[in-house]
C-alpha positions as CSV (number, residue, x, y, z in Angstrom):
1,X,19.9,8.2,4.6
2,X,16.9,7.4,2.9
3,X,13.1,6.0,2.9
4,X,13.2,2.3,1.9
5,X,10.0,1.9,1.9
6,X,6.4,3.9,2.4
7,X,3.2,2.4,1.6
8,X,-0.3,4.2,3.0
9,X,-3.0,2.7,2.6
10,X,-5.0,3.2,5.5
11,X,-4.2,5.3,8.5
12,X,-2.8,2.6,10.7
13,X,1.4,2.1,10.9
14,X,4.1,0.9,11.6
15,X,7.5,2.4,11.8
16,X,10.8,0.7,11.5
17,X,14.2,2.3,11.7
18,X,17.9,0.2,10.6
19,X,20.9,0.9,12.3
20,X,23.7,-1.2,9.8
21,X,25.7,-3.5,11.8
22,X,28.6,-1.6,12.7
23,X,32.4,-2.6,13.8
24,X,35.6,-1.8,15.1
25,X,37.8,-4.6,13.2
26,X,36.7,-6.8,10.1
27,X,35.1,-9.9,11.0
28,X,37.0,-13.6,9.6
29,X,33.3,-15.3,10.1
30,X,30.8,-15.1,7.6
31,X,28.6,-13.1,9.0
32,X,24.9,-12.6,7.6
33,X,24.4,-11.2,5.1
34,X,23.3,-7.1,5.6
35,X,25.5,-4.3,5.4
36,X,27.7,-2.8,7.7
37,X,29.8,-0.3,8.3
38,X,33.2,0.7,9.9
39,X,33.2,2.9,13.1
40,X,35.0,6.2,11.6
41,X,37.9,6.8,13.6
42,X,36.6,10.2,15.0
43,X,33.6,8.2,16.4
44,X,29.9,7.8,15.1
45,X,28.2,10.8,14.1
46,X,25.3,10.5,16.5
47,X,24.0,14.2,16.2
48,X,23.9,13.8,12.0
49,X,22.4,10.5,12.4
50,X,19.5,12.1,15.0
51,X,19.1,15.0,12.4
52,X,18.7,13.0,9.0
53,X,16.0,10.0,10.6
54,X,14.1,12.9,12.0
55,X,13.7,14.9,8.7
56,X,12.7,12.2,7.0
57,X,10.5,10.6,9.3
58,X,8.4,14.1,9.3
59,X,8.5,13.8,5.6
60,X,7.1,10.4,5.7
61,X,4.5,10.9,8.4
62,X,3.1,14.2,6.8
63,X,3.9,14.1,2.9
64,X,1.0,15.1,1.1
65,X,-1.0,12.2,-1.2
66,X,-1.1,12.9,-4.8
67,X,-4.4,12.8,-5.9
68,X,-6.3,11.0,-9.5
69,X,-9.0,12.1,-11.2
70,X,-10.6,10.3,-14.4
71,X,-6.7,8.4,-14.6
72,X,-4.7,11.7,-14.3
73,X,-3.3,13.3,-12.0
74,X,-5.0,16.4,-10.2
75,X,-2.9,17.9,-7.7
76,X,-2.7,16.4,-4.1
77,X,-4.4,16.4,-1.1
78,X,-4.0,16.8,2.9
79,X,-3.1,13.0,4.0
80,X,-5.1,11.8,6.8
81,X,-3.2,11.5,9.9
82,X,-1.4,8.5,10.2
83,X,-2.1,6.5,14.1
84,X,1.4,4.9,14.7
85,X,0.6,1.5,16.7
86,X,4.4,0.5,17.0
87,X,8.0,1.5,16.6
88,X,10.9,-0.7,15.4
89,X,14.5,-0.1,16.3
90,X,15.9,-3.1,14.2
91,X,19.4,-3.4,12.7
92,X,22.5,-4.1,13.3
93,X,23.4,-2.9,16.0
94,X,20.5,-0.3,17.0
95,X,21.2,-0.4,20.7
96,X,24.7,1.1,20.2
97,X,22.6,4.5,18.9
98,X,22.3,7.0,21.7
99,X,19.3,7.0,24.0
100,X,18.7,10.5,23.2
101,X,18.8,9.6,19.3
102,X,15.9,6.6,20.4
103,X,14.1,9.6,22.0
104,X,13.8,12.3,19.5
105,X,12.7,9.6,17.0
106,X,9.8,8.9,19.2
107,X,9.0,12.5,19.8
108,X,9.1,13.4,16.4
109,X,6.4,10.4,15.4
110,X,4.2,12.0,18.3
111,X,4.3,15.4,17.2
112,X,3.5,14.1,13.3
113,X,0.9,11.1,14.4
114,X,-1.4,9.8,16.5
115,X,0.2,7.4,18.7
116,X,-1.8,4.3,20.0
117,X,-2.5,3.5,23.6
118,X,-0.2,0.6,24.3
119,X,2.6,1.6,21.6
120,X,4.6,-1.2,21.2
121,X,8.2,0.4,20.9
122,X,11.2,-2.6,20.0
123,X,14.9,-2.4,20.0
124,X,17.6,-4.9,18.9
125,X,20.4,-5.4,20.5
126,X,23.3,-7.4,20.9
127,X,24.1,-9.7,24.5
128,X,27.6,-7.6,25.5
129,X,28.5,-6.0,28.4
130,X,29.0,-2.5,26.7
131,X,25.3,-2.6,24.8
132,X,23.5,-4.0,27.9
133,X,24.7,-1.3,30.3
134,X,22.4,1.0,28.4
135,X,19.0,-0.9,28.8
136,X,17.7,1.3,31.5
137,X,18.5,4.3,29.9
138,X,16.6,3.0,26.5
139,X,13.2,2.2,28.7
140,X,13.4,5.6,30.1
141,X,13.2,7.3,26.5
142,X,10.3,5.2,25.5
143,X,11.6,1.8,24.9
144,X,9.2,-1.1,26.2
145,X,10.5,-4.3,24.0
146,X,13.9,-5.7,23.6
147,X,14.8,-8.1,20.8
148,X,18.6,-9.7,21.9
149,X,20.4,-11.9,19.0
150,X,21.7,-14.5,20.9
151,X,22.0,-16.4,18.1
152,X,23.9,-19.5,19.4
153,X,24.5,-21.3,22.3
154,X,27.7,-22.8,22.0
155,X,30.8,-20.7,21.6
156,X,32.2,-22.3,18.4
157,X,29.2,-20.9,16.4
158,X,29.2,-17.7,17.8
159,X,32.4,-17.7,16.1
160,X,31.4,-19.1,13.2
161,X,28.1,-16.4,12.6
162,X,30.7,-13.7,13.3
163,X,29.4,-12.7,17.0
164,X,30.8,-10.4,19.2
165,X,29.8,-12.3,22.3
166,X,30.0,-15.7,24.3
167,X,27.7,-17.7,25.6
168,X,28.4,-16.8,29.1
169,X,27.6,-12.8,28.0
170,X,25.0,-13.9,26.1
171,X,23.2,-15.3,29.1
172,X,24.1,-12.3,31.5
173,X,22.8,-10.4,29.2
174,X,19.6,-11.8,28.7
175,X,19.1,-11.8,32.6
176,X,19.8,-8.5,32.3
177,X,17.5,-8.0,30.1
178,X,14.8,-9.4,31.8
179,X,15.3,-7.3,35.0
180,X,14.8,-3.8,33.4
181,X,12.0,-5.1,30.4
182,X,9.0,-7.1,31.3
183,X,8.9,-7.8,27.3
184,X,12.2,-9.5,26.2
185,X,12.8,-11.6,22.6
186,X,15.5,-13.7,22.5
187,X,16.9,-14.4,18.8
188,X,18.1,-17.8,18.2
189,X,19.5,-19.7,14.6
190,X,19.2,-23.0,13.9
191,X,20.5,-25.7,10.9
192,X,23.9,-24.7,11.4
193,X,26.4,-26.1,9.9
194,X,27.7,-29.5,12.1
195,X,24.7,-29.4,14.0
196,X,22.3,-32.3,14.4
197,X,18.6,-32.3,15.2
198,X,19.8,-33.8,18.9
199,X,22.0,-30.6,19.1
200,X,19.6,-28.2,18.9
201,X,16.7,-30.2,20.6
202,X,19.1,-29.8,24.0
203,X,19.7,-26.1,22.7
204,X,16.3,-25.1,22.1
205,X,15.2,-26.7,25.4
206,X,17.5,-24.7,27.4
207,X,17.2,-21.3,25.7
208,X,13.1,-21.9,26.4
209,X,14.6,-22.3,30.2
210,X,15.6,-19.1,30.0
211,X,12.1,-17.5,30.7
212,X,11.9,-14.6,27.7
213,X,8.8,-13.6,26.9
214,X,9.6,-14.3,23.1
215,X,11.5,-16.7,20.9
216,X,12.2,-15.5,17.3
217,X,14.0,-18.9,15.8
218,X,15.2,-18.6,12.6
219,X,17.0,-21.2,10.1
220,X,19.9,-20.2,8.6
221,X,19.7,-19.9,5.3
222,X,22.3,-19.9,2.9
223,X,22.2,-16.4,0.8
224,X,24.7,-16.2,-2.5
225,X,27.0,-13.7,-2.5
226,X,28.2,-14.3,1.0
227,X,31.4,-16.0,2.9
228,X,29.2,-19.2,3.9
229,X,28.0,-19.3,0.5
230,X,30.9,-19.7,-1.3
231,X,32.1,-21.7,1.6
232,X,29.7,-23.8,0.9
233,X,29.7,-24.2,-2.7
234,X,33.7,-25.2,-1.9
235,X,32.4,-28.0,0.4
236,X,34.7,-26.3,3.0
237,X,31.5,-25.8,5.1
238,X,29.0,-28.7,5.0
239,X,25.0,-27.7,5.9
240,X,22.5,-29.5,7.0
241,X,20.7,-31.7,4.4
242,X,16.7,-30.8,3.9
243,X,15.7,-34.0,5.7
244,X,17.6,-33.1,8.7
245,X,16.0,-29.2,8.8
246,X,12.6,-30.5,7.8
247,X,13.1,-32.4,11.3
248,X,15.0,-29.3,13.1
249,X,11.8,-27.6,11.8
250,X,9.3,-30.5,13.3
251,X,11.3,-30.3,16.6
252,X,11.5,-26.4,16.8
253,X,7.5,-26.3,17.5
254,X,7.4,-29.4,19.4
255,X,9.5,-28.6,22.3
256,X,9.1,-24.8,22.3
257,X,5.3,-25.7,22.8
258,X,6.1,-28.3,25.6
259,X,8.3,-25.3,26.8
260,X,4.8,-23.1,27.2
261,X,5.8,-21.0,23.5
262,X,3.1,-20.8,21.7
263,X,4.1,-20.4,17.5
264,X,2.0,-17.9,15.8
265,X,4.5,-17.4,12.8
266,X,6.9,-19.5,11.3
267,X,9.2,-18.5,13.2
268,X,7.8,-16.4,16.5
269,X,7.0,-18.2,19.8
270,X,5.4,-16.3,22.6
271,X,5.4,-17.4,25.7
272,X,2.2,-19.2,27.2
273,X,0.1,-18.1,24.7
274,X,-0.2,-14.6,26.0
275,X,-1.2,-12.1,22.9
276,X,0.9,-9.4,24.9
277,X,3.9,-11.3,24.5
278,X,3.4,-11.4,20.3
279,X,5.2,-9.1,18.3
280,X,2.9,-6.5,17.2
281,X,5.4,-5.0,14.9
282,X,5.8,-8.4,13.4
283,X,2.7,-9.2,12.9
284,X,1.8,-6.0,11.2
285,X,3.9,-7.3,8.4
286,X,1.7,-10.5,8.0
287,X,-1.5,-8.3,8.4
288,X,-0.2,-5.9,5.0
289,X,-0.5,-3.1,7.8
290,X,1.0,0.0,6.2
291,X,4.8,0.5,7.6
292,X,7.4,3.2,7.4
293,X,10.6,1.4,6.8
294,X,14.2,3.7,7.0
295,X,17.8,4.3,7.3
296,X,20.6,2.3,5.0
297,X,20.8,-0.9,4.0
298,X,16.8,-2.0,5.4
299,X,16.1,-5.6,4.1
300,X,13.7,-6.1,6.4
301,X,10.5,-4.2,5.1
C-alpha cells in the first residue's frame, strides 16, 4: 500500500482510491492492461486493507509542507486544510471492497478535511449479480455515483476483453443500477478488433437507450507488453485500421449527441447537457485540480 501520487497546490482536492482487479481463476482473454491480483485462498484481507488506506490517507490529508527560504530549506509549516470536493473508488474491482471499508474511508477524509457541499463520491463496479447485490448498501455509506464497465455489448467480446459478465447481466445490472443511484456511468470500448463502424453505430445507439446519466466511451488501445499486443504483432488479432477509428471516433459524438449526451471530454458524455451529470472527479483531472491518488498498481492519476 502506498501513495501514488500527492500534489498540493491549493486547498481544493480530489481523492482517488484503486482496488487492483482481483480473481478467482486466471483469465485466457487479454485483459487490459493494469494489475491484478489472486484472491488468497483464506479470503481478502478486508480489515488490513481498511487499516493501511486509512493511515495513509490521514498522512496525506494532514502531512506537514516543508517550507523554502532564500532556495533552502527551513523547516516546515502547518498545511492549510485541504476542502475534499470528491471521492473516487476506481479500480479493478472496487465494488467487491466491503461497504464498511467505503465508509471508514469517507469518515477518515471528514475528520482530516473539509468536505464540500455536494461531495461527489464514485465507485466502479462490475455488471454481475454478486457485485450488484451490494449497491444499496454502498449508497448508504456515502456512495452517490456509480461507474459500471460494461464494456461490450455482444458476448463474444466480453470474452475477448476478459469480462466476467454477459450481456444479459450487464443490462440487469445497469437497471439495477439505475434504481438505487440517480447518477449512473456506464463504461463502454470501442475499435475492437472485428468490429466495423456499422457495428458499433447500432451498439452505441442502443447503450444511449439505456437511460444512464453518463457515457464514458473509450477506444481501445493497443498497450505493449500485453496479450492483445503481442497478439497483434502475430497478426493473430487484426485491429481496426486509423481510418476506420478516425470514423468510430466521428460517429461516437454524432449519435451520442442525437441520443441527448452531450461530450465534454474526449471521451465523457453526460446526459442532456446537465452539468450534474459530468464527472466532477474527472474533470478535476483536466482542471490540474490537486488529487490524492492511492492503493497498488494506480495508473490512473
Amino acid at each position: 500500500m502506498h501513495i501514488l501520487q500527492v500534489r498540493f497546490t491549493s486547498p481544493h482536492s480530489s481523492c482517488h482510491s484503486h482496488t487492483p482487479r482481483q480473481t478467482l481463476t486466471p483469465s485466457p482473454a487479454p485483459p487490459p492492461s493494469f494489475n491484478k491480483y489472486r484472491i488468497p485462498a483464506g479470503g481478502q484481507p478486508h480489515d488490513r486493507m481498511t487499516r493501511a488506506l486509512t493511515a495513509e490517507l490521514t498522512h496525506a490529508l494532514t502531512l506537514p509542507v516543508e517550507a523554502a527560504g532564500g532556495g533552502e530549506w527551513t523547516g516546515t509549516r502547518t498545511r492549510e486544510r485541504l476542502r475534499v470536493h470528491s471521492v473516487y473508488f476506481g479500480g479493478g474491482t472496487p465494488s467487491l471492497a466491503r461497504p464498511e471499508t467505503v465508509a471508514a474511508v469517507l469518515e477518515t477524509i471528514a475528520r482530516c478535511a473539509d468536505v464540500g457541499e455536494g461531495i461527489e463520491v464514485s465507485l466502479e463496479g462490475n455488471p454481475t449479480s454478486t457485485e450488484t447485490a451490494h449497491l444499496q448498501s454502498f449508497r448508504d455509506v456515502g456512495v452517490n455515483r456509480l461507474s459500471l464497465g460494461i464494456q461490450a455489448l455482444t458476448d463474444r467480446d466480453l470474452r475477448f476483453l476478459g469480462r466476467d459478465h454477459s450481456v444479459s447481466d450487464a443490462l440487469a445490472s445497469a437497471q439495477a443500477a439505475m434504481s438505487v443511484f440517480d447518477r449512473v456511468s456506464l463504461d463502454f470500448i470501442w475499435g475492437r478488433p472485428g468490429q466495423s463502424v456499422r457495428d458499433w453505430e447500432e451498439e452505441l445507439t442502443r447503450a444511449c437507450t439505456l437511460g444512464a446519466s453518463h457515457l464514458s466511451l473509450y477506444q481501445l488501445t493497443v498497450e505493449r507488453g500485453t496479450p492483445l499486443f503481442r497478439a497483434v504483432e502475430k497478426a493473430a488479432t487484426v485491429m481496426p485500421d486509423s481510418d476506420t477509428l478516425a470514423d468510430m471516433f466521428e460517429r461516437t459524438s454524432q449519435i451520442a449527441s442525437q441520443c441527448g449526451y452531450e461530450q465534454y471530454e474526449v471521451c465523457s458524455f453526460a446526459k442532456n447537457g446537465d452539468a450534474r451529470n459530468r464527472s466532477s472527479h474527472n474533470s478535476s483531472y483536466w482542471l490540474g485540480l490537486d488529487y490524492i491518488g492511492k492503493a497498488v498498481g494506480q495508473g490512473l492519476v
